[in-house]
Backbone bond lengths (Angstrom), bond angles and torsions (degrees), N, CA, C in turn:
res aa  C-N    CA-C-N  psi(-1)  N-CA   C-N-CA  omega(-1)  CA-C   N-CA-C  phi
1 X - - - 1.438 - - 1.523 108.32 -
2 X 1.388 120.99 133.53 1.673 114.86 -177.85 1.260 100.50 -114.43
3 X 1.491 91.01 165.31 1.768 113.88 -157.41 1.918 100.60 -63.17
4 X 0.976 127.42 26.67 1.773 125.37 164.59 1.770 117.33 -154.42
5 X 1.864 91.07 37.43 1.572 126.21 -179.72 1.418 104.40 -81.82
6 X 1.384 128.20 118.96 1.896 116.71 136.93 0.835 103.58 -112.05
7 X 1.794 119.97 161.58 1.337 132.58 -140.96 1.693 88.52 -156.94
8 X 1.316 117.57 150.54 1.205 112.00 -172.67 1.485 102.62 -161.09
9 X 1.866 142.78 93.82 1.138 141.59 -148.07 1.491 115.81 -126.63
10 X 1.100 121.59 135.72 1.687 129.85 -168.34 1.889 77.29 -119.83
11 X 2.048 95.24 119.97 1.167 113.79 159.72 1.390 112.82 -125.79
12 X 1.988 122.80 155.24 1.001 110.38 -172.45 1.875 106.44 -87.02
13 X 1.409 106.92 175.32 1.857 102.30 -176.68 1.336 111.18 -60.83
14 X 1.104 147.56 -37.84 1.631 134.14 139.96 1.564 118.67 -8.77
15 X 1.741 98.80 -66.67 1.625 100.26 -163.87 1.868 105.49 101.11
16 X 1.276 110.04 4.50 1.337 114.44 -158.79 1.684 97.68 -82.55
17 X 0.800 108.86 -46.49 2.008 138.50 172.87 1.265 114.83 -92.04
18 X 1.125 120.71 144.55 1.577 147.14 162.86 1.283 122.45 -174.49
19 X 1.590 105.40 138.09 0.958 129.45 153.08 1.717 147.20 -100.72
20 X 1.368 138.29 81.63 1.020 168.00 -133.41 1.650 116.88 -107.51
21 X 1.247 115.53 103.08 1.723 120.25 154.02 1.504 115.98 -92.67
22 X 1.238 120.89 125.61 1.698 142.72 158.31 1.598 109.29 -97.76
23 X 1.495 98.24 103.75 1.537 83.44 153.05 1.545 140.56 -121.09
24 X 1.060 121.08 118.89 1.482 125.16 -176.22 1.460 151.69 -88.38
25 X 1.075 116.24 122.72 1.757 114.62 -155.04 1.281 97.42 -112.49
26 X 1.234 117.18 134.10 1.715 132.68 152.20 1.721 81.41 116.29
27 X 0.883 148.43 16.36 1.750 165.80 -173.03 1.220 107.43 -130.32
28 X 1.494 134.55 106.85 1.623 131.45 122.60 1.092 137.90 -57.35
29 X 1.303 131.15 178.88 1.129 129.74 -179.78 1.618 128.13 -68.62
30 X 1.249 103.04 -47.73 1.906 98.51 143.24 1.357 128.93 -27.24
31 X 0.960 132.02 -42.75 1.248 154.01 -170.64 1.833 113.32 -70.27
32 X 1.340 102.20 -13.56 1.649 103.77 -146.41 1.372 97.95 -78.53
33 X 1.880 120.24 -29.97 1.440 80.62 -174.67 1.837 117.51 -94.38
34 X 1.381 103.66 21.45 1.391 112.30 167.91 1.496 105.77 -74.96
35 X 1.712 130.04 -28.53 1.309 120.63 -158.36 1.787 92.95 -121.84
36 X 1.611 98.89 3.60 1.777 93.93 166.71 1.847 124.32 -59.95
37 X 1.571 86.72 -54.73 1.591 97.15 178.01 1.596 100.52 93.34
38 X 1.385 108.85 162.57 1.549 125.75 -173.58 1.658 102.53 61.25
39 X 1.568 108.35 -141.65 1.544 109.94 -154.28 1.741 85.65 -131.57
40 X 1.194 118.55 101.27 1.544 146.03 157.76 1.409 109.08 -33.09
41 X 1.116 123.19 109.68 1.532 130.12 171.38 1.210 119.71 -101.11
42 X 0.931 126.11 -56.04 1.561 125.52 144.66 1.585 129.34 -147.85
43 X 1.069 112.80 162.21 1.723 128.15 -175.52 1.280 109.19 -117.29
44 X 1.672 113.89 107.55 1.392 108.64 -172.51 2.199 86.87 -128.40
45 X 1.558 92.25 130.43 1.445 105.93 -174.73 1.444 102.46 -82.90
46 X 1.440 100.99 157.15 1.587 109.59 177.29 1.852 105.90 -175.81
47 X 0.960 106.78 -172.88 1.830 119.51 -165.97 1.831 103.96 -103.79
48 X 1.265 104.54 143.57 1.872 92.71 166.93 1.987 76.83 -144.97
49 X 1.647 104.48 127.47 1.505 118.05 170.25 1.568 94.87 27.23
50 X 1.297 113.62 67.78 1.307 120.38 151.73 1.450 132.92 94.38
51 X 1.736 94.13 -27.98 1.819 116.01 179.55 1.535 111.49 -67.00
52 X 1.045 123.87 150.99 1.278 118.66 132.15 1.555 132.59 -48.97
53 X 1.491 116.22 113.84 1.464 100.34 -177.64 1.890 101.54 -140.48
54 X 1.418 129.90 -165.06 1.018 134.34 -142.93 1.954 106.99 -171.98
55 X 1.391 101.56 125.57 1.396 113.23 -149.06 1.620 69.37 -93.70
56 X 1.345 151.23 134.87 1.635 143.24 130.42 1.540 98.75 -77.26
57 X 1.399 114.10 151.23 1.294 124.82 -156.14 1.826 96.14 -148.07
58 X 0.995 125.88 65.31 1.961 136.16 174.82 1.385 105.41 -45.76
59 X 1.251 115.96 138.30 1.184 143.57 178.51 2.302 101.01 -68.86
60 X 1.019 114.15 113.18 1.440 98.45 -176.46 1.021 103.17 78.39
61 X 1.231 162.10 -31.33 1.471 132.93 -129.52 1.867 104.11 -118.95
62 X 1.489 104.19 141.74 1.478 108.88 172.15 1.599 108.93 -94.58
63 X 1.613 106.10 73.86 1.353 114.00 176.55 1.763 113.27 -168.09
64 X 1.797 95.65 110.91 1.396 96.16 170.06 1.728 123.91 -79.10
65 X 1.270 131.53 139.91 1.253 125.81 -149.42 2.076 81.49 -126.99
66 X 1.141 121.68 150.89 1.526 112.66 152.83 1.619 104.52 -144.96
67 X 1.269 117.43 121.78 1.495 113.41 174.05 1.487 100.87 -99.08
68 X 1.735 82.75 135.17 1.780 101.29 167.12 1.411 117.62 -121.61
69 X 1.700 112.07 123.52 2.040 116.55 -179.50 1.625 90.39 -76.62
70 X 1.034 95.11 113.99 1.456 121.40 134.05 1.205 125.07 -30.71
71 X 1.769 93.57 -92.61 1.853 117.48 -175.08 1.578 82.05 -128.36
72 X 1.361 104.84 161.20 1.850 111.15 163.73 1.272 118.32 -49.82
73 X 1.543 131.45 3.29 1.661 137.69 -165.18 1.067 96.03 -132.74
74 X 1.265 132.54 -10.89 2.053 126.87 -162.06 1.781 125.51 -157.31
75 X 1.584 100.42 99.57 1.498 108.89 -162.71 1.624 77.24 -111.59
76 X 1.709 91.62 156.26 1.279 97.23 150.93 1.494 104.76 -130.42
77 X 0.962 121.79 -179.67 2.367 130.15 177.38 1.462 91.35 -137.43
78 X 1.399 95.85 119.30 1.551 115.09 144.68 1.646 112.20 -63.42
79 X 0.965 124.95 155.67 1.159 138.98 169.60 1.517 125.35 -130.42
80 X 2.004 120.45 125.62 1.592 95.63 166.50 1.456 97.14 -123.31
81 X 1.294 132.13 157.84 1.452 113.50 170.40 2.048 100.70 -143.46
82 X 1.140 134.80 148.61 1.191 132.28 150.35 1.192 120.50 -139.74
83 X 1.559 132.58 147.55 1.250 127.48 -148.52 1.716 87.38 -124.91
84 X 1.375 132.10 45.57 1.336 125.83 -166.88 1.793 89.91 -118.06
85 X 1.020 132.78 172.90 1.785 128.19 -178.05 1.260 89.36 -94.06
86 X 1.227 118.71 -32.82 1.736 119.37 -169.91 1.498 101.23 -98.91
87 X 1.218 120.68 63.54 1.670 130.89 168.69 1.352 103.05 -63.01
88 X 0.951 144.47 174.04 1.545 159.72 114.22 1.823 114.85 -66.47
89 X 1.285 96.01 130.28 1.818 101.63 -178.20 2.169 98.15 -52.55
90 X 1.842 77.99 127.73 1.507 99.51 -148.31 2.069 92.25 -79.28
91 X 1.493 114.54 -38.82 1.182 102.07 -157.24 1.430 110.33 -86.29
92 X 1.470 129.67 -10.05 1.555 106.41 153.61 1.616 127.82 -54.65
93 X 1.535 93.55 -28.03 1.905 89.69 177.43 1.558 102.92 -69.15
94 X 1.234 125.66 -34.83 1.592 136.62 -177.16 1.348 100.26 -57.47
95 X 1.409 127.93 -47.72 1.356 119.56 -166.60 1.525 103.29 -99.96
96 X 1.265 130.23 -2.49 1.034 116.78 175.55 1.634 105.82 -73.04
97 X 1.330 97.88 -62.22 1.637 111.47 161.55 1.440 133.94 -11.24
98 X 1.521 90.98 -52.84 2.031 100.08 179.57 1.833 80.05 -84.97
99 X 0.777 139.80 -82.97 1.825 130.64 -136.29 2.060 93.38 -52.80
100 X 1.412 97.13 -33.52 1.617 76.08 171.90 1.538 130.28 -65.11
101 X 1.625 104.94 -19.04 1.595 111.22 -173.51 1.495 96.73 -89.70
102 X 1.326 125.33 -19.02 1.443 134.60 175.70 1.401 106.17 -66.43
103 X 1.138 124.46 -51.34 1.608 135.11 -173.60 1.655 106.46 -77.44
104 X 1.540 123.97 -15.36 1.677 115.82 -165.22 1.916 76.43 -107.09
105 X 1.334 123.20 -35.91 1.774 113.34 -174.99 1.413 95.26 -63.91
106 X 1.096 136.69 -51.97 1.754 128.39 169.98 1.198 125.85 -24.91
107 X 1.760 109.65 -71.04 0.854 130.97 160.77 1.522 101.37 116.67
């Protein structure tokens, strides 16, 4: 998350699950795995409703991240994460997530 980040997260009453939008200004999408955080395993690019966006892929971590550019200054990352062994495959909820913030920035 970079220093001109808000972040805004729906967890379940456990805390076991969440789902999480960051959005970031003065940051492109280049930028993402500087404003990913932790230790980057891999960055595999791809589309969400049309954008350019960016799969971050954490070393260890039970959390799909997807950054989507906006403008060259303003990505935001969906986020899904669950810390249960019996997760559900985390990054369709991640991408469902960004194409919904894609579809409400439309309007």
């Amino acid at each position: 998350m970079g220093p001109t980040a808000t972040r805004c997260e729906w967890r379940t009453i456990d805390g076991h699950a969440r789902l999480a939008l960051v959005l970031n200004y003065g940051v492109g999408l280049e930028d993402i795995e500087l404003v990913a955080g932790g230790a980057v395993e891999e960055l595999t690019p791809m589309t969400v409703a049309g954008l350019p966006a960016t799969r971050v892929d954490h070393v260890d971590s039970p959390t799909c991240r997807i950054g989507v550019g906006v403008a060259p200054t303003q990505l935001f990352s969906a986020e899904a994460s669950e810390l249960s062994a019996d997760a559900p495959p985390l990054c369709p909820l991640a991408e469902a997530l960004a194409e919904e913030v894609v579809s409400a920035l439309r309007g």
